[in-house]
N, CA, C and O atoms as a CHARMM CRD file, in Angstrom:
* protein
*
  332
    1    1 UNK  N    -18.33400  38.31600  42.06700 PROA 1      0.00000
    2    1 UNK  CA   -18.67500  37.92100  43.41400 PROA 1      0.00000
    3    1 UNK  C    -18.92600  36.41600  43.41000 PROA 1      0.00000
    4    1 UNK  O    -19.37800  35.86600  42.40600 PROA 1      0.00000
    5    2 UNK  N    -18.61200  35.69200  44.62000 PROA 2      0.00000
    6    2 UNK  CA   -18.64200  34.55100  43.91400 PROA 2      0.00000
    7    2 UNK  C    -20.59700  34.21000  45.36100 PROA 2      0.00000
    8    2 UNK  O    -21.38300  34.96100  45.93800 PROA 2      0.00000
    9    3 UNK  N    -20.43000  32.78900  45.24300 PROA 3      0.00000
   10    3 UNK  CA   -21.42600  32.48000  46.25900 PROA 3      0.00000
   11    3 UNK  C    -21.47300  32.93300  47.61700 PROA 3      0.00000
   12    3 UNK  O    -22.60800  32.94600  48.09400 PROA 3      0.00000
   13    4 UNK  N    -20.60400  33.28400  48.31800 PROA 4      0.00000
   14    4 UNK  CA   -20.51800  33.33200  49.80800 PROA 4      0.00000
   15    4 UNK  C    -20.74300  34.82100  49.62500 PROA 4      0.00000
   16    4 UNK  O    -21.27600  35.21700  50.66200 PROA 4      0.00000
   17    5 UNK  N    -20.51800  36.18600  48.46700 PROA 5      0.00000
   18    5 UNK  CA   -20.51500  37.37300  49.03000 PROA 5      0.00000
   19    5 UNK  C    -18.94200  38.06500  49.01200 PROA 5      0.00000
   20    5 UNK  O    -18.39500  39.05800  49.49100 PROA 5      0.00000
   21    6 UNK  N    -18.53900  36.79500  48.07200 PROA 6      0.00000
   22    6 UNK  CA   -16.75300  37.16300  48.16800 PROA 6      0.00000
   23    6 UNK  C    -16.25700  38.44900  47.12100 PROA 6      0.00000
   24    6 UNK  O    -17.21900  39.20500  47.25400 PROA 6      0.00000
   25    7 UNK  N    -15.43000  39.05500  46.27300 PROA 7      0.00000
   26    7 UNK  CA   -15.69000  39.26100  45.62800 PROA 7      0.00000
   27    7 UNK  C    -14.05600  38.99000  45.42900 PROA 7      0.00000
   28    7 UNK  O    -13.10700  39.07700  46.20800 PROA 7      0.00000
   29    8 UNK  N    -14.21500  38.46900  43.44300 PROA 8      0.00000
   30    8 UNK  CA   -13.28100  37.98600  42.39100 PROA 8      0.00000
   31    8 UNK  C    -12.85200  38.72900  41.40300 PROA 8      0.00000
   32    8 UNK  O    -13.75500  39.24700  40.74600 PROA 8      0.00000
   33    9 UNK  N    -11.51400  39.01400  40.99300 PROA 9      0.00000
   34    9 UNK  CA   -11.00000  39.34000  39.95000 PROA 9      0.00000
   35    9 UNK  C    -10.64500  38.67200  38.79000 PROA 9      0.00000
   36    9 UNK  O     -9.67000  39.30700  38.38700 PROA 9      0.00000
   37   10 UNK  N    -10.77800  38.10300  38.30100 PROA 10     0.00000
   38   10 UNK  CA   -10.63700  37.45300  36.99100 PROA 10     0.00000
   39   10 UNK  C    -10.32800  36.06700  37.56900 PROA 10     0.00000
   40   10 UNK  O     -9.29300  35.45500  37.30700 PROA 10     0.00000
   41   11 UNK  N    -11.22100  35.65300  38.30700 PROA 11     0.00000
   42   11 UNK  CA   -11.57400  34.26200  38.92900 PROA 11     0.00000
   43   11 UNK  C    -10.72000  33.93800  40.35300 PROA 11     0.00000
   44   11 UNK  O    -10.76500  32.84800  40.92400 PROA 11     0.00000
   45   12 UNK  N     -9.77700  35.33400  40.90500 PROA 12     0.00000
   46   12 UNK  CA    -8.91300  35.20900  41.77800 PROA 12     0.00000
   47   12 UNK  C     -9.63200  35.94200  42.98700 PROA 12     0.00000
   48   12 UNK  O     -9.87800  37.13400  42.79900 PROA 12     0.00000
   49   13 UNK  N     -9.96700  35.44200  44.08900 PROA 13     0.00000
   50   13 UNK  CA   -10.92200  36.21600  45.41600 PROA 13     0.00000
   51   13 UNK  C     -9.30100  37.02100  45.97000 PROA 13     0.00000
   52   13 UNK  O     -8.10400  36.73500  45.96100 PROA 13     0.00000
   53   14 UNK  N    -10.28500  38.28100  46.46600 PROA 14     0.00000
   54   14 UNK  CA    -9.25300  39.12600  46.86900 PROA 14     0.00000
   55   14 UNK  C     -9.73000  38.84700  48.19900 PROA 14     0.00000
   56   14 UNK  O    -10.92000  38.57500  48.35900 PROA 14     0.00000
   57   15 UNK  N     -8.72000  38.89300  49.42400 PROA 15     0.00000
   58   15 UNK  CA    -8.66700  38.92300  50.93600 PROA 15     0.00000
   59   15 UNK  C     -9.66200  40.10500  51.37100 PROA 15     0.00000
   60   15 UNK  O     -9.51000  41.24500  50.93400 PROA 15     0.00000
   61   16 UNK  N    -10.46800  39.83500  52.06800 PROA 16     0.00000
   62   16 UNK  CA   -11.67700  41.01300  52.85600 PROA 16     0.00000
   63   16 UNK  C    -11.55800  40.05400  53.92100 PROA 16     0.00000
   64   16 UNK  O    -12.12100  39.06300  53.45400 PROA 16     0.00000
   65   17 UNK  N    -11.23100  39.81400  54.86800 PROA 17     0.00000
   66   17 UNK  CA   -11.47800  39.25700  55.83400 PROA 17     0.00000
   67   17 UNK  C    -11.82100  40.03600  56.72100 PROA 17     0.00000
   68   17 UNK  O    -11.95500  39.32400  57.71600 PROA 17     0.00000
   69   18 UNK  N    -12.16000  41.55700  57.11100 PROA 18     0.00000
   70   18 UNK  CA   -12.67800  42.34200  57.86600 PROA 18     0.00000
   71   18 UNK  C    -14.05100  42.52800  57.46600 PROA 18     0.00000
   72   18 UNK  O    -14.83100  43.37600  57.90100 PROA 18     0.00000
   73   19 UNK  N    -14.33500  41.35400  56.30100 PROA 19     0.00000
   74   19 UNK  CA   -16.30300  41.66900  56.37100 PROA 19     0.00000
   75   19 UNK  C    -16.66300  40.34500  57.27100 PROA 19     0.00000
   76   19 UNK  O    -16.18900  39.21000  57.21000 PROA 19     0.00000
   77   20 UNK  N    -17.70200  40.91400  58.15100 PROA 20     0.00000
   78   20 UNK  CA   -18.55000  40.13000  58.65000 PROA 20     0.00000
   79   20 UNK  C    -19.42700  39.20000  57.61600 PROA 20     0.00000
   80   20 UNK  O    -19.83200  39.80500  56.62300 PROA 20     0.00000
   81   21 UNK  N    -19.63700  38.36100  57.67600 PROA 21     0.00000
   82   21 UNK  CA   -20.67600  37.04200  56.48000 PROA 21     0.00000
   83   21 UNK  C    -22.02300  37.31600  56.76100 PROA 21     0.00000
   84   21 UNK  O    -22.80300  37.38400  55.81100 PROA 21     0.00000
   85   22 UNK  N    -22.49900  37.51500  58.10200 PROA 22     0.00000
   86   22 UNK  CA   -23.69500  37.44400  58.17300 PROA 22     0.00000
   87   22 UNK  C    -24.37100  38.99200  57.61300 PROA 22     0.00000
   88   22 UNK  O    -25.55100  39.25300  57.37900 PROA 22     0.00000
   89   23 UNK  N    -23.20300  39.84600  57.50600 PROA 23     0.00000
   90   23 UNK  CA   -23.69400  41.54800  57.45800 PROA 23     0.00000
   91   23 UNK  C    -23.50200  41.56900  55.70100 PROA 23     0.00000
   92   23 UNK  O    -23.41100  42.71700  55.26600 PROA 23     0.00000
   93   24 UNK  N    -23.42300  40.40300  54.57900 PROA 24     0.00000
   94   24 UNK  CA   -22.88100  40.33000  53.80000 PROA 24     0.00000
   95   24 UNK  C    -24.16100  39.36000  52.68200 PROA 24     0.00000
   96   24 UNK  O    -23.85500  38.81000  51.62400 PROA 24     0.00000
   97   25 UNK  N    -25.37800  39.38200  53.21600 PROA 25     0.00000
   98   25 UNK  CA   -26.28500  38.51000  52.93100 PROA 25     0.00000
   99   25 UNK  C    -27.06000  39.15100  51.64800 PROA 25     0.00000
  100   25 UNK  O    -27.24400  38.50600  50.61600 PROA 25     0.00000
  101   26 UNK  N    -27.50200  40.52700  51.83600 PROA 26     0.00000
  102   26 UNK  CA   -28.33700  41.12900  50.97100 PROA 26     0.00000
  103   26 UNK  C    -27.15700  41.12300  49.93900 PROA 26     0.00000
  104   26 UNK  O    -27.31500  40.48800  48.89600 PROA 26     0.00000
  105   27 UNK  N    -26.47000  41.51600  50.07300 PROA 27     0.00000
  106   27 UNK  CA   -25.11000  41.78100  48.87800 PROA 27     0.00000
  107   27 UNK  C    -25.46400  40.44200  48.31100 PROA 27     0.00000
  108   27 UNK  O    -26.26300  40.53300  47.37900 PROA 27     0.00000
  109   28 UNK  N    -25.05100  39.08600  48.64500 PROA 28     0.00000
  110   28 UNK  CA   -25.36200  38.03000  47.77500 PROA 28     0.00000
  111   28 UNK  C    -26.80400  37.88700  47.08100 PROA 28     0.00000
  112   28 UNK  O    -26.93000  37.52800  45.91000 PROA 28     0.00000
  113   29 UNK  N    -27.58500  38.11900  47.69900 PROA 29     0.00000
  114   29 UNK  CA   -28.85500  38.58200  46.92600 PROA 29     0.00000
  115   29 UNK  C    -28.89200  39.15700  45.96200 PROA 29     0.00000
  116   29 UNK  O    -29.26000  38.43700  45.03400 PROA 29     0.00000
  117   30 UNK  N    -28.62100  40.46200  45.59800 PROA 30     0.00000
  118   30 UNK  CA   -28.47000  41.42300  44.84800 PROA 30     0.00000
  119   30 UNK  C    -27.69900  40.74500  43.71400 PROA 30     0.00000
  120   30 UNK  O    -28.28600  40.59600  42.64200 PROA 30     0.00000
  121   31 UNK  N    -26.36400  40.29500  43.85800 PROA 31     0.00000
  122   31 UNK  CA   -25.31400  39.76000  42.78000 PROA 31     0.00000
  123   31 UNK  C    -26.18800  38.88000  41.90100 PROA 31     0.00000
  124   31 UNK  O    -26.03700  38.76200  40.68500 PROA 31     0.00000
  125   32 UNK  N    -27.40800  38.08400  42.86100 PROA 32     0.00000
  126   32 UNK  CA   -27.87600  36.61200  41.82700 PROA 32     0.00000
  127   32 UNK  C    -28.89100  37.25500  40.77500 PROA 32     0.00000
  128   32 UNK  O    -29.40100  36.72300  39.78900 PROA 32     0.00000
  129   33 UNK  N    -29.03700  38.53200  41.25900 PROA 33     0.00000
  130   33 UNK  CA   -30.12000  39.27800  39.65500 PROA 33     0.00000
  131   33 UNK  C    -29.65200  40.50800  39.11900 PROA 33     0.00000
  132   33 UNK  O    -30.35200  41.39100  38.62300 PROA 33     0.00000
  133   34 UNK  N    -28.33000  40.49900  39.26300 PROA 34     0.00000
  134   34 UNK  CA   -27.63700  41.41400  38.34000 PROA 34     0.00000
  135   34 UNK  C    -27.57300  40.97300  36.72300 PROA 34     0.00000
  136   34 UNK  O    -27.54200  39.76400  36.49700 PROA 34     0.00000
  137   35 UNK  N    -27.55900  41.53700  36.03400 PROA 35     0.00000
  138   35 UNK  CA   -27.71100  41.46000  34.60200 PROA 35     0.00000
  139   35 UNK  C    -26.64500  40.56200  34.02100 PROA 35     0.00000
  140   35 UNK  O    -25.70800  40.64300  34.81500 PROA 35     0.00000
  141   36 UNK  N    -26.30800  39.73600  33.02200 PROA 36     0.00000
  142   36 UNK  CA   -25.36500  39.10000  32.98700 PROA 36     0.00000
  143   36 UNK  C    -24.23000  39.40000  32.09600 PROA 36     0.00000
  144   36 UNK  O    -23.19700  38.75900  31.90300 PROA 36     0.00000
  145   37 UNK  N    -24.73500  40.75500  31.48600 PROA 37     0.00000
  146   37 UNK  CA   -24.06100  41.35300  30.54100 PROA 37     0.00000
  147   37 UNK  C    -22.95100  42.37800  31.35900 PROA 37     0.00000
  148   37 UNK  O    -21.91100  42.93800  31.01400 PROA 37     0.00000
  149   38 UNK  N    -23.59200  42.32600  32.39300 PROA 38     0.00000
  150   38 UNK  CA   -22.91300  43.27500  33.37500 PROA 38     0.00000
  151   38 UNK  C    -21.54400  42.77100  33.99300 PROA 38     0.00000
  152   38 UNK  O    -20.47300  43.36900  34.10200 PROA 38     0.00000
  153   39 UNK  N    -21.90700  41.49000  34.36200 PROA 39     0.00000
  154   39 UNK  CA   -20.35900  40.64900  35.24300 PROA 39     0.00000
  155   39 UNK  C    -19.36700  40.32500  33.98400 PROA 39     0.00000
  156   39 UNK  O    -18.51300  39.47100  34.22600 PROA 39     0.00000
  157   40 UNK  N    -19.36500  40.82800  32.81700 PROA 40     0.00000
  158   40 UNK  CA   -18.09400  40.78900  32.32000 PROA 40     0.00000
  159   40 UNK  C    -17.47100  41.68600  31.59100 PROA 40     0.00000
  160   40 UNK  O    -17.65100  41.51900  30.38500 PROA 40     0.00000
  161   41 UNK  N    -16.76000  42.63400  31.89600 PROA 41     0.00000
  162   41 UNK  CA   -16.57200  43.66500  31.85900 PROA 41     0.00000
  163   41 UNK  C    -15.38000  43.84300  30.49800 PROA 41     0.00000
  164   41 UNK  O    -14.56300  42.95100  30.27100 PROA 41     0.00000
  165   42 UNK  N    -15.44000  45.03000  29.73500 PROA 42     0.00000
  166   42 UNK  CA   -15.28500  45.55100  28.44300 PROA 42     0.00000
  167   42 UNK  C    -13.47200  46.48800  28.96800 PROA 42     0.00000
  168   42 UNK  O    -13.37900  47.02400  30.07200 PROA 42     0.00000
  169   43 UNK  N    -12.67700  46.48900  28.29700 PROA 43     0.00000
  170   43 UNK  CA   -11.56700  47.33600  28.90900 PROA 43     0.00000
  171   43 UNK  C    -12.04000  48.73900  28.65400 PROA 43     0.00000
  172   43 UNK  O    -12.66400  49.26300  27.73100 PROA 43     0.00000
  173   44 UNK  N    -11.40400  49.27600  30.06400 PROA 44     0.00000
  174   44 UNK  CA   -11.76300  50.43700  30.37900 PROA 44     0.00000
  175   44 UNK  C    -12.89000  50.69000  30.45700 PROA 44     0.00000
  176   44 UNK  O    -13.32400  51.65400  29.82700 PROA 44     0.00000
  177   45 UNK  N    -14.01200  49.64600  31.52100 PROA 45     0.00000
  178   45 UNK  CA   -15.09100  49.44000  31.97900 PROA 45     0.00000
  179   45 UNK  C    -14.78500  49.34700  33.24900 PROA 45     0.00000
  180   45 UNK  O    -13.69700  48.88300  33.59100 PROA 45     0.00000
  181   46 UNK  N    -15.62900  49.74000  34.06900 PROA 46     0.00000
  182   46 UNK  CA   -15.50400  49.59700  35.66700 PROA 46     0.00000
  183   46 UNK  C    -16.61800  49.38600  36.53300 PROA 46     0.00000
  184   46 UNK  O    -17.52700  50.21100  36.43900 PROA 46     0.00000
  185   47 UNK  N    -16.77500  48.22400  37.56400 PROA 47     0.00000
  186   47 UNK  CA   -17.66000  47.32000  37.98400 PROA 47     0.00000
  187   47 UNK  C    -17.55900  48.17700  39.63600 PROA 47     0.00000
  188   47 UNK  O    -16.85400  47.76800  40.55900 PROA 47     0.00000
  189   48 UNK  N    -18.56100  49.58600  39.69900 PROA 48     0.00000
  190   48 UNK  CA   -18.21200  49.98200  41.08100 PROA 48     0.00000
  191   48 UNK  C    -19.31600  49.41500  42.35500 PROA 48     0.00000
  192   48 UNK  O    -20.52200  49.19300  42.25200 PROA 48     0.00000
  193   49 UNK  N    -18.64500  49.31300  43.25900 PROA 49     0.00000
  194   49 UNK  CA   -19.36100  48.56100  44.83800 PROA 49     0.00000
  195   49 UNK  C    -19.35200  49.74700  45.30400 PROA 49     0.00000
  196   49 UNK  O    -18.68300  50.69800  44.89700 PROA 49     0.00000
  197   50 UNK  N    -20.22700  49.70600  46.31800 PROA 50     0.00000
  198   50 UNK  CA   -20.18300  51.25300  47.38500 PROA 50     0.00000
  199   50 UNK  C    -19.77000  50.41400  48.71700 PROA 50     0.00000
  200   50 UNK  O    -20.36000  49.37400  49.00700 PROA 50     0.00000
  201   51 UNK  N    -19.08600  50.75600  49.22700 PROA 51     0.00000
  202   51 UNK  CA   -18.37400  50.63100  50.66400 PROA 51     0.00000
  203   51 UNK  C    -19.41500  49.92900  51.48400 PROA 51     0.00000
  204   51 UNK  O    -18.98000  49.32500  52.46300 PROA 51     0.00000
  205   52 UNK  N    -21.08100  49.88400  51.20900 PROA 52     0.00000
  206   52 UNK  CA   -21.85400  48.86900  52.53700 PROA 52     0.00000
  207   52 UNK  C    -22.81100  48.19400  51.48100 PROA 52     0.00000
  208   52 UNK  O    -23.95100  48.44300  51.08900 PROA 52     0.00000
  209   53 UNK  N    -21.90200  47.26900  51.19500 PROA 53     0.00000
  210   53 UNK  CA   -22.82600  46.26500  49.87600 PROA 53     0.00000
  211   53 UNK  C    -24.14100  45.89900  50.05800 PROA 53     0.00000
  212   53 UNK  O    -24.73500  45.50300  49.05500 PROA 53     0.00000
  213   54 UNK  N    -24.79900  45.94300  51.22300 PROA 54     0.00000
  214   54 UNK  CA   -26.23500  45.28300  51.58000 PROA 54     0.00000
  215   54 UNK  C    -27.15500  46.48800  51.52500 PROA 54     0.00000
  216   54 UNK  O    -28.25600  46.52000  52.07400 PROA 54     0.00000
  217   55 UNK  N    -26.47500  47.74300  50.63200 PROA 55     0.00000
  218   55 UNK  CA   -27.46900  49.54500  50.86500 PROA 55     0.00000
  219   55 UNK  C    -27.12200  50.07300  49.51200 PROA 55     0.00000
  220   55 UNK  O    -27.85800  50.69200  48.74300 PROA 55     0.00000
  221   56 UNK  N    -26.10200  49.78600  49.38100 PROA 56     0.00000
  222   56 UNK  CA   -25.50200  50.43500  48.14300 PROA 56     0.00000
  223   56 UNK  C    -26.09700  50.55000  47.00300 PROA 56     0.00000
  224   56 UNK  O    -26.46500  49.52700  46.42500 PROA 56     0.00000
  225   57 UNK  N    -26.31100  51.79700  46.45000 PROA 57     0.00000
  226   57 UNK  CA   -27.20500  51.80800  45.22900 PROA 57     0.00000
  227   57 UNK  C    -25.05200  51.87300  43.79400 PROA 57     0.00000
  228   57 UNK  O    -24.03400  52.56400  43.77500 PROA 57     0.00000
  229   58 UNK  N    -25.48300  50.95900  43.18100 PROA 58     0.00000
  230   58 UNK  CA   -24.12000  50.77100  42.72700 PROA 58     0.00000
  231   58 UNK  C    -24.39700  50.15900  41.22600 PROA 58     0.00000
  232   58 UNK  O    -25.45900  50.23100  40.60900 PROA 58     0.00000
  233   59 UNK  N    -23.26000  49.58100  40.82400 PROA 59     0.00000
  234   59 UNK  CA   -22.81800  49.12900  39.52800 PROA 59     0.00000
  235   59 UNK  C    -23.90800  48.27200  39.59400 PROA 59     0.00000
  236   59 UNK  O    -24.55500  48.40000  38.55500 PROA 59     0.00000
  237   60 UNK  N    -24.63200  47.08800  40.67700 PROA 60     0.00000
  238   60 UNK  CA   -25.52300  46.30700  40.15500 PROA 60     0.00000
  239   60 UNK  C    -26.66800  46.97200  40.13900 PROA 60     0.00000
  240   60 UNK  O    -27.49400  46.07000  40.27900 PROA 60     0.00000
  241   61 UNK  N    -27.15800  47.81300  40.07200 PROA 61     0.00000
  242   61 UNK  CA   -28.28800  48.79700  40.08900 PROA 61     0.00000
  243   61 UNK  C    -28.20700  49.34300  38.59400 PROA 61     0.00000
  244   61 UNK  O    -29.13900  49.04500  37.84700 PROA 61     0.00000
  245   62 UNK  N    -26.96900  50.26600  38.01100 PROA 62     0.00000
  246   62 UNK  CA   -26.92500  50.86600  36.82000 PROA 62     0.00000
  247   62 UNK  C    -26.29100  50.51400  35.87000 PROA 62     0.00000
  248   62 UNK  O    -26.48000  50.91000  34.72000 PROA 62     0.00000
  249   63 UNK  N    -25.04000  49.33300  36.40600 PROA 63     0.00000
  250   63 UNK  CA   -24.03800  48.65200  35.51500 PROA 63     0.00000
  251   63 UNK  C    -22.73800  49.29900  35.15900 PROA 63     0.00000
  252   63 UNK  O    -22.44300  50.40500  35.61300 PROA 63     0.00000
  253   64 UNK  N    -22.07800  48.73500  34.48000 PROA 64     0.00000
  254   64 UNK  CA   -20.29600  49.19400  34.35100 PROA 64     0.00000
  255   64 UNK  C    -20.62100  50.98400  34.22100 PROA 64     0.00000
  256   64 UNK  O    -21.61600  51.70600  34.16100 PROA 64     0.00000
  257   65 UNK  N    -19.24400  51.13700  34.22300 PROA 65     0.00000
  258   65 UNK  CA   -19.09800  52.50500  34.18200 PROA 65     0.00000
  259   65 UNK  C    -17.93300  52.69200  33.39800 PROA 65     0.00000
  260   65 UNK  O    -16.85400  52.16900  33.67600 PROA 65     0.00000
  261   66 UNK  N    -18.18600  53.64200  32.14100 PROA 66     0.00000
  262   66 UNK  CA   -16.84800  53.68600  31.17200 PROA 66     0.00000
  263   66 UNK  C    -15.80100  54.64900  32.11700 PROA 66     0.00000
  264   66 UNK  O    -16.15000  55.55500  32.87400 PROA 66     0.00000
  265   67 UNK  N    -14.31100  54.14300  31.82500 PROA 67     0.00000
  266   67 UNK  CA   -13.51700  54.68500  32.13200 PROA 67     0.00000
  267   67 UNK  C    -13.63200  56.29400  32.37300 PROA 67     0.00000
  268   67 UNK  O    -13.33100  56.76200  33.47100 PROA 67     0.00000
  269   68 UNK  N    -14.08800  57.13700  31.28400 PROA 68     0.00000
  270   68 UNK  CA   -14.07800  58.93600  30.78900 PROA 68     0.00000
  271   68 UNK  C    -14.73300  59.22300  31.72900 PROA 68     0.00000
  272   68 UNK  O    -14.39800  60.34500  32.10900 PROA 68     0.00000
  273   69 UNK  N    -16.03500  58.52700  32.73500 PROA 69     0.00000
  274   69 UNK  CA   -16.78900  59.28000  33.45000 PROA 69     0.00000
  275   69 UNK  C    -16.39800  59.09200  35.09400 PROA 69     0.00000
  276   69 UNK  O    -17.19000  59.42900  35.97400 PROA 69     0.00000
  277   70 UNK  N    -15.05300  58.50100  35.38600 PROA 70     0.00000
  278   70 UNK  CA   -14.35000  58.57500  36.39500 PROA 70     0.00000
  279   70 UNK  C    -13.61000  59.70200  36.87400 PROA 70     0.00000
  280   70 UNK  O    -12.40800  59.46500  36.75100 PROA 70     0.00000
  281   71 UNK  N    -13.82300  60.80600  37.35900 PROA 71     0.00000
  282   71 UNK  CA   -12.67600  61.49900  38.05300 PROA 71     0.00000
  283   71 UNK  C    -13.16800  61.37100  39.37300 PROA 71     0.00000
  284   71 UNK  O    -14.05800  60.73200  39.93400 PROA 71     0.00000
  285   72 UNK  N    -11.59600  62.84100  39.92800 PROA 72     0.00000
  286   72 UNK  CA   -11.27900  62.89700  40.84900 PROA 72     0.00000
  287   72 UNK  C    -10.53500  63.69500  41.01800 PROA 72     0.00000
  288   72 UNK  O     -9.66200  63.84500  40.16300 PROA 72     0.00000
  289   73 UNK  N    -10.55900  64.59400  42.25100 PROA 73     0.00000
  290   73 UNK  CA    -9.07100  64.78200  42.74300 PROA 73     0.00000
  291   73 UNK  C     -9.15000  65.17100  44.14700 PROA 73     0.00000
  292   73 UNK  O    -10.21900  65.48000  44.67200 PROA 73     0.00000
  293   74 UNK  N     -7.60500  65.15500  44.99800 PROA 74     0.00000
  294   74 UNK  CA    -7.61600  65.22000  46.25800 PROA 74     0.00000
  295   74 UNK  C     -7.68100  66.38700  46.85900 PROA 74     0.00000
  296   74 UNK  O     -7.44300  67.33400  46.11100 PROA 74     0.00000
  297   75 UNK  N     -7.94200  66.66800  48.04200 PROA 75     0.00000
  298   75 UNK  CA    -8.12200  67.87100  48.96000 PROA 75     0.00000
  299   75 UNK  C     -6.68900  67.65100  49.53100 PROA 75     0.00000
  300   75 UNK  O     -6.10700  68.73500  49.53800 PROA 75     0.00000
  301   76 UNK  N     -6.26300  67.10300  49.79300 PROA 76     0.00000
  302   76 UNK  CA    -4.95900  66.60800  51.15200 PROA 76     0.00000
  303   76 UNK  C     -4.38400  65.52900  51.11200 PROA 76     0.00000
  304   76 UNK  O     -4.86300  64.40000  51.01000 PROA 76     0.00000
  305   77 UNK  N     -2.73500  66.05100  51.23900 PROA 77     0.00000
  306   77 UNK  CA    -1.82400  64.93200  51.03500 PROA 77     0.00000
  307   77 UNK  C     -1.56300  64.57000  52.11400 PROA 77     0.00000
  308   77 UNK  O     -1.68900  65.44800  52.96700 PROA 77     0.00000
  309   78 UNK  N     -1.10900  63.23000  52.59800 PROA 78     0.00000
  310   78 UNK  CA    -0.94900  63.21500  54.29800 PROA 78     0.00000
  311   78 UNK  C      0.25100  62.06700  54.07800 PROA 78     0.00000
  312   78 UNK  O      0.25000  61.07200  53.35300 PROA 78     0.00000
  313   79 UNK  N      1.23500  62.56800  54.94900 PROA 79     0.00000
  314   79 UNK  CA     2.38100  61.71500  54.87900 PROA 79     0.00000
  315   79 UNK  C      2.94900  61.40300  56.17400 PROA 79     0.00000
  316   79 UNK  O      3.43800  62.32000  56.83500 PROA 79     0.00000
  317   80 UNK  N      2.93900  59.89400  56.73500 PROA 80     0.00000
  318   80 UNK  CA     3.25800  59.76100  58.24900 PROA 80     0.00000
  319   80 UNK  C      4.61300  59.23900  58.28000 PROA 80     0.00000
  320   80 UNK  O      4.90500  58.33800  57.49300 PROA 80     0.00000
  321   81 UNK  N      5.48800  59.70000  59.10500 PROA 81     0.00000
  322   81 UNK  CA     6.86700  60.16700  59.51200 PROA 81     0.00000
  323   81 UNK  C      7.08800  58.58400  59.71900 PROA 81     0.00000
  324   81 UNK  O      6.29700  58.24800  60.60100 PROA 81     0.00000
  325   82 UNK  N      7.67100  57.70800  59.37400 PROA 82     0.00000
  326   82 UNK  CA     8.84100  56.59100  59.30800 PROA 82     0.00000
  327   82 UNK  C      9.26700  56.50600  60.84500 PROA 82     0.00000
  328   82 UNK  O      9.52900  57.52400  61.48500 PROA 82     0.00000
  329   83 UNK  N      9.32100  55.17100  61.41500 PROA 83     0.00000
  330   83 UNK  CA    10.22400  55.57300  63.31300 PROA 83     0.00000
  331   83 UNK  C     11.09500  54.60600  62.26200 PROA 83     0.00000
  332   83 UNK  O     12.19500  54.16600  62.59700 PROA 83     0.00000
């Protein structure tokens, strides 16, 4: 994450331009006392955000997450018809 609340991939900011800045404040808070062992991540380590960064109990709360303890799977495939 960088200063503004942005957030970076290996020093490259990815486009969010549908976040509001001002709704984006506690999130920068949070990032400046995250652990520092935490912002650099191990392969097949994973740095998770929860969808409302200023509530989110997340990766800066408990830290990376090894790959093995990721699943998933889907309920529904949804496929929209081409004009």
């Amino acid at each position: 994450m960088d200063g503004n609340g942005g957030i970076t991939i290996n020093g490259h900011p990815i486009d969010e331009s549908y976040l509001q800045p001002d709704r984006n404040r506690s999130a920068v808070a949070r990032w400046n006392v995250v652990r520092r062992e935490w912002k650099q991540l191990n392969e097949n380590s994973y740095f998770m955000m929860g969808d409302n960064r200023d509530t989110s109990n997340d990766s800066r709360s408990f830290g990376p997450v090894g790959r093995e303890l990721i699943y998933g799977r889907y309920l529904m495939r949804y496929c929209a018809a081409s004009q």
